[in-house]
N, C-alpha and C positions, 0 to 999 in steps of 0.2 A: 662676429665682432672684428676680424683680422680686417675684413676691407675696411670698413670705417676707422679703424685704427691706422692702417696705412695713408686713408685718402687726410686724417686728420693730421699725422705726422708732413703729408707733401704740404699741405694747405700752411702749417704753422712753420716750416721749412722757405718756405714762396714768402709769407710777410716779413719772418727777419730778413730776406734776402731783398725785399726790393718795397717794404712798407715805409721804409724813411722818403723814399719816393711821392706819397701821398700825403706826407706830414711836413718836410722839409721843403721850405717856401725855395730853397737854393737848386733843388735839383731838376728844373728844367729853365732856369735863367741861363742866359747867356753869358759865359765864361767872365767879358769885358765889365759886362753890369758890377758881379760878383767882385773884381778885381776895383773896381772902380768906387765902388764901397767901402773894402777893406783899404783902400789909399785913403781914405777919409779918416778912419777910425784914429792914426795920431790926434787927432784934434777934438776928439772927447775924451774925457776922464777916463783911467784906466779902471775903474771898478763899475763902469755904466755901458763900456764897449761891447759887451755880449749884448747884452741887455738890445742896447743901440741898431746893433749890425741885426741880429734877427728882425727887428721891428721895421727897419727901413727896406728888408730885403722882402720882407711878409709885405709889406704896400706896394711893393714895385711888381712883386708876385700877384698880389689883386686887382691893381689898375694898371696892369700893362695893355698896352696897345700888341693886339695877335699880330696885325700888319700893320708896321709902319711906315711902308712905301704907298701902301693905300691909302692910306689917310692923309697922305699932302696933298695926293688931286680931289679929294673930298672941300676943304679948305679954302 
């Protein structure tokens, strides 16, 4: 039982360490995007902002374009 207990200890060590990574629509956007949203956020309600900024960054996180230099000469 010691290996499985250690491999389950590293395993459950590894998701708090980088699990927000597969949940968190923010952690592989690009800094300006993220910046460029929260500049938004005076301009909704202050009890709907959380709410708001997850949602808008969760769709920019689904339909983002991988490459957007590709996609002009497509066009």
């Amino acid at each position: 039982m010691g290996i499985l207990s250690d491999l389950d200890k590293k395993l459950t060590d590894n998701m708090y360490e980088h699990g927000s990574e597969l949940t968190d629509a923010v952690s592989d956007l690009p800094r300006a995007v993220v910046e460029t949203v929260d500049r938004l956020m005076p301009f909704i309600q202050p009890e709907a902002r959380e709410a708001v900024r997850s949602q808008v960054l969760g769709l920019v996180h689904e339909y983002r374009i991988e490459n957007p230099s590709g996609s002009a000469a497509q066009d």
